[in-house]
N, C-alpha and C positions, 0 to 999 in steps of 0.2 A: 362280645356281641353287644352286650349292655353297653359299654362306652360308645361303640359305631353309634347307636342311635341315638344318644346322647349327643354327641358330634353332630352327626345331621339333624340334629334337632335346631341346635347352636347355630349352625350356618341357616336354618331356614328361618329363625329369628332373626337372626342378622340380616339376612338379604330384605324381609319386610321391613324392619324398619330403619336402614339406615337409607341415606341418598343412593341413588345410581351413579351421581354426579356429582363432584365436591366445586365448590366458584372456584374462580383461579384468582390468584394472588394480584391484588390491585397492584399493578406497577404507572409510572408516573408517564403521564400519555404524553405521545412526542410532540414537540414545540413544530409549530406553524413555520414550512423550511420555503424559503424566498426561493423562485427557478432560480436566481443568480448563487447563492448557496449552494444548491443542489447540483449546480453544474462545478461550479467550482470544487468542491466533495469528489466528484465521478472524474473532473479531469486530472486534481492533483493526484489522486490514487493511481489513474491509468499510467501518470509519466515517472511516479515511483514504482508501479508494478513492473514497468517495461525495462527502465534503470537496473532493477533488481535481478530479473530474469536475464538480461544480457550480461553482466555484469557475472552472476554464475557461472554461462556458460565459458566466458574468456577464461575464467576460474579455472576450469577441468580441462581447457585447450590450450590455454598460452603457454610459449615456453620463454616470454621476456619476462623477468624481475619485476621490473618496474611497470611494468603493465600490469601486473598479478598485482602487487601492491596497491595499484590504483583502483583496481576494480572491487577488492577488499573495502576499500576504503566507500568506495559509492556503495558498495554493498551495504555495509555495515551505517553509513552514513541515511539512505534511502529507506532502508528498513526502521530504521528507528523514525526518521520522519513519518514514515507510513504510520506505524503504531502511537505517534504523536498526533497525528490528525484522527484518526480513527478514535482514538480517547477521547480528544475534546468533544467530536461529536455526539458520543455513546456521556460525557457529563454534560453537554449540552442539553439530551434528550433530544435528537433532531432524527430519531428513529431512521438512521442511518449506517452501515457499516461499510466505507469507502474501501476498505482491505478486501472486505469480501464481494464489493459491484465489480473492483477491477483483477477480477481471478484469473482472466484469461487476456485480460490489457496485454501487449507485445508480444502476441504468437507469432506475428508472421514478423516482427522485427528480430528474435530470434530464431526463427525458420532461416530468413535470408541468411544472418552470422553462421549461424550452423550449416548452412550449406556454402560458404567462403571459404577459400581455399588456403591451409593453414599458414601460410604465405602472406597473406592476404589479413588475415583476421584483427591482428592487434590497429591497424590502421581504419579497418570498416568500424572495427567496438567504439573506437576513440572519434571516432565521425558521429556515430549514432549516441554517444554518451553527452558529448556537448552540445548533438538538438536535443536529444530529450533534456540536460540540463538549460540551456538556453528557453527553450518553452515553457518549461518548470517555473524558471525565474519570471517571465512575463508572467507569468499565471499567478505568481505568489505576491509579484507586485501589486501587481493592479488588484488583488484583491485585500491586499494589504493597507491601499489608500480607500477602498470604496466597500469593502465589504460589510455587511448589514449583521454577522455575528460578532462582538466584541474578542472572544475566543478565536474564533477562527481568526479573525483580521493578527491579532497579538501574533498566534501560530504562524503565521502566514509571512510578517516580516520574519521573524528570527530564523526561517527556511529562509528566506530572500538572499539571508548573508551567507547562510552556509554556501547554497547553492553558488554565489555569487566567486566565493573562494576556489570552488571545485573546478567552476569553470574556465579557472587563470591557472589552476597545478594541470587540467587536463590538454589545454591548449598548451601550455609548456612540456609537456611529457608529447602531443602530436609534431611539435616544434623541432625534437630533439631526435625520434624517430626516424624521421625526414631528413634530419641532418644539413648539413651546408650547402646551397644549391649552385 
């Protein structure tokens, strides 16, 4: 019984005199983000998130090889860009995280593929792989010549090329689908 109120003693000292509230840990306030930046951030996210998301779904539906291969490969290729942009921005300090504004980027471009019919699907994927990479590319360009963070602009061409590659193997993988006319 003696220790209990010992203990309550203990806690009612403590509750007087310690804060209610401790500061919080000074982190490094986010740098001043141009609209051209910030759009650029939300759009290259949104045509990697949509990339991604479709690309999965061909994943668990296709039954061509080379289609599964390819969409692997944008998978795996778009992911890693995604988590390449979202880095620089997070050591930029642009108190931004593009990964997570475009969480819901491509629902309805995956709606549509998901409701195509399995017949149908490897040729719609391979339609919406090369706009979303084709827009990607314009988008990584042009921010590449003109963009206002030194970071992002560097990140921005070295997507350019990848992108640029993808979009001559996916055109030739749409080419070969289609076959001889």
């Amino acid at each position: 019984m003696v220790r209990l109120r010992r203990l309550a003693a203990a806690v009612a000292l403590a509750a007087a005199v310690l804060p209610t509230s401790f500061p919080r840990a000074q982190t490094a306030a986010p740098a001043d983000v141009d609209p051209a930046t910030a759009q650029y951030l939300s759009e290259a996210a949104r045509e990697d998130r949509t990339a991604i998301e479709a690309s999965r779904l061909v994943l668990e539906r296709s039954a061509r090889t080379p289609v599964r291969e390819a969409a692997k490969r944008v998978l795996d290729e778009r992911t890693k860009a995604q988590h390449r942009l979202t880095t620089a921005a997070s050591v930029q300090s642009l108190g931004m995280r593009p990964d997570k504004a475009a969480e819901n980027a491509g629902a309805e471009t995956v709606e549509a593929l998901r409701t195509t019919a399995p017949e149908g699907l490897d040729r719609a994927w391979l339609r919406v792989a090369i706009e979303s990479h084709e827009a990607a590319l314009r988008l990584q360009q042009s921010y590449g010549r003109s963009g206002a963070n030194d970071a992002l602009r560097s990140n921005a061409m070295a997507d350019a090329i990848q992108l640029e590659a993808r979009i001559g193997d996916l055109r030739r993988l749409a080419r070969q689908l289609d076959g001889p006319s």
